[in-house]
N, C-alpha and C positions, 0 to 999 in steps of 0.2 A: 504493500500500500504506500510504502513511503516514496516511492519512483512515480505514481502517482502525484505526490503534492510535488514534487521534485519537477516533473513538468508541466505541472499547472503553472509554477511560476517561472520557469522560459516563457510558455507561453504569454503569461504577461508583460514580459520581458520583451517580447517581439511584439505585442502590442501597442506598449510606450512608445517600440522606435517608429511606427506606422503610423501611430495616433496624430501626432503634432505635424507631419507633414500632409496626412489628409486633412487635419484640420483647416490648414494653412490655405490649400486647394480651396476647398467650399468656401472659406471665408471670403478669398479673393472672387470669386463667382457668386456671392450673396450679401456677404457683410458677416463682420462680427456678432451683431446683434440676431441676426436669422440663424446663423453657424447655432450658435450658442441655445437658443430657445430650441430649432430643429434636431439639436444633438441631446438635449435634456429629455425630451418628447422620448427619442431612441432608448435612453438609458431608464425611461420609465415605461416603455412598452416593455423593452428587455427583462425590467422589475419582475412585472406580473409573473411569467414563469417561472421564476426563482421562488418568489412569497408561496407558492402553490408547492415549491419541492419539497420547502421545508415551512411547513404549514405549525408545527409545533413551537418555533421561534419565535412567533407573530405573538407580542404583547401589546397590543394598540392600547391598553389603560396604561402604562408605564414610561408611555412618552410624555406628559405634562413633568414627570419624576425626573427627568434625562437632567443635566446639569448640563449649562449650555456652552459651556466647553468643547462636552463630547460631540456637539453639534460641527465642530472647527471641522472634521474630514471634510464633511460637502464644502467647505471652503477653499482647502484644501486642491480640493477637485475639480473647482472652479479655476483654482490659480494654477494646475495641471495643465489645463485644458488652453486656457487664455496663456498663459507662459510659454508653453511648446510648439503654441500656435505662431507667435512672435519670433522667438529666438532660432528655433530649426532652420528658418528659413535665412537668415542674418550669421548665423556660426554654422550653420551645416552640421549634419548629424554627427559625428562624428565627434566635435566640439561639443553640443548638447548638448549630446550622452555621456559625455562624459564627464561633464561639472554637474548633469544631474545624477549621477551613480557616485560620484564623490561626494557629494550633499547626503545623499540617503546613507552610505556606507558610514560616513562623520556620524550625521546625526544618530544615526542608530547604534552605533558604539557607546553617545554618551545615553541614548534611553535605556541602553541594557544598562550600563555600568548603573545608573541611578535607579533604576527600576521606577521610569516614570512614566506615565501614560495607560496604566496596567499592566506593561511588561513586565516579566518576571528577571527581578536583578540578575545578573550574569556578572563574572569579574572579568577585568580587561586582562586578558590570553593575549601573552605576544605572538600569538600565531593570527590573531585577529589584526593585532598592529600591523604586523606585516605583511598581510593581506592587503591593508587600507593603504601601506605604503609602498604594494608592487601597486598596484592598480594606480597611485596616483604617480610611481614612476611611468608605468607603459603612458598614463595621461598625457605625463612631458614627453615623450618620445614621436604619440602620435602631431602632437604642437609646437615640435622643435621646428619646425620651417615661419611657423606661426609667429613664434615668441621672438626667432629671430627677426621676422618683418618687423615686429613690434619694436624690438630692441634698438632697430635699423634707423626706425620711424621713429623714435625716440631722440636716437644721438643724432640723426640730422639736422630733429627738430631746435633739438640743442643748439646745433652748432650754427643754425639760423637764426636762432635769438640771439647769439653772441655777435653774427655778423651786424643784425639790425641794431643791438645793443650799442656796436662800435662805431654804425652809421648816426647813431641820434646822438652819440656823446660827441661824435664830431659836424653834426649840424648845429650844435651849441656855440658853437664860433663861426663867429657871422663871416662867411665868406663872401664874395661879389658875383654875381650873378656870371655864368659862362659866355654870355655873349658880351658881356665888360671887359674889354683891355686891360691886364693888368699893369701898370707900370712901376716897376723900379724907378728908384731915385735917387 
């Protein structure tokens, strides 16, 4: 059974990477606002079947009790959806996915370690650490072309406010205009 849940979450895993870039599509073809009302609609027709599989779960009098905290997922969900839809298209999946799997892997290191959210406490296992810190090496590797443009685009940017820098410190002394004859005397 456990290779079961074991693919159930690839499978969501290939859904994240699908999600944001068909979002991106309809959006551009409807709007954010349609995207978003016509993808809620989806995921509450989707509902219905679920509530019916597991008919035992349903506490409809226990929702006014909810603390509304535990309400944050659909927020959450909303910021999934509207965030992946924005950035995939802007970073390319690749980049995405991979500052949003180092987001989940972080945060969820310190929800186990604190045991907050309902999660059941776990201690931080350097085998965890280093798990979070190959994946944020192969991160740098996949962005090494990346971070160099950045780098690039940095010290040129640099080295262009030095030139302008050197240009306005010496527009500070009044020179004569280039079509003025200078004369010696």
């Amino acid at each position: 059974m456990t290779i079961l849940w074991y693919l159930l979450a690839l499978a969501v895993g290939l859904a994240i990477a699908v999600q944001a870039p068909l979002n991106g599509q309809a959006a551009n073809a409807v709007g954010v606002g349609p995207l978003l009302i016509i993808s809620n609609i989806v995921v509450l027709l989707g509902s219905i079947p679920v509530y019916y599989l597991w008919p035992e779960t349903a506490r409809w009098g226990a929702v006014s009790g909810v603390p509304l905290l535990h309400w944050g997922g659909s927020l959450c969900g909303l910021t999934i959806v509207v965030g992946g839809m924005l950035v995939f298209p802007r970073l390319g999946p690749t980049t995405a996915l991979g500052l949003i799997l180092l987001g989940q892997f972080s945060l969820a290191l310190v929800l186990e370690r604190q045991g907050w959210l309902g999660i059941p406490k776990a201690p931080l296992e350097p085998t965890k650490l280093l798990g979070v810190a190959l994946m944020l090496c192969g991160f740098a590797v996949t962005q090494s072309k990346n971070l160099a443009k950045s780098f690039s685009a940095m010290t040129t940017k640099t080295e262009a406010e030095k030139a302008e820098k050197a240009e306005t410190a010496d527009a500070k002394i009044p020179m004569p205009p280039p079509s003025t004859p200078v004369s010696i005397q």
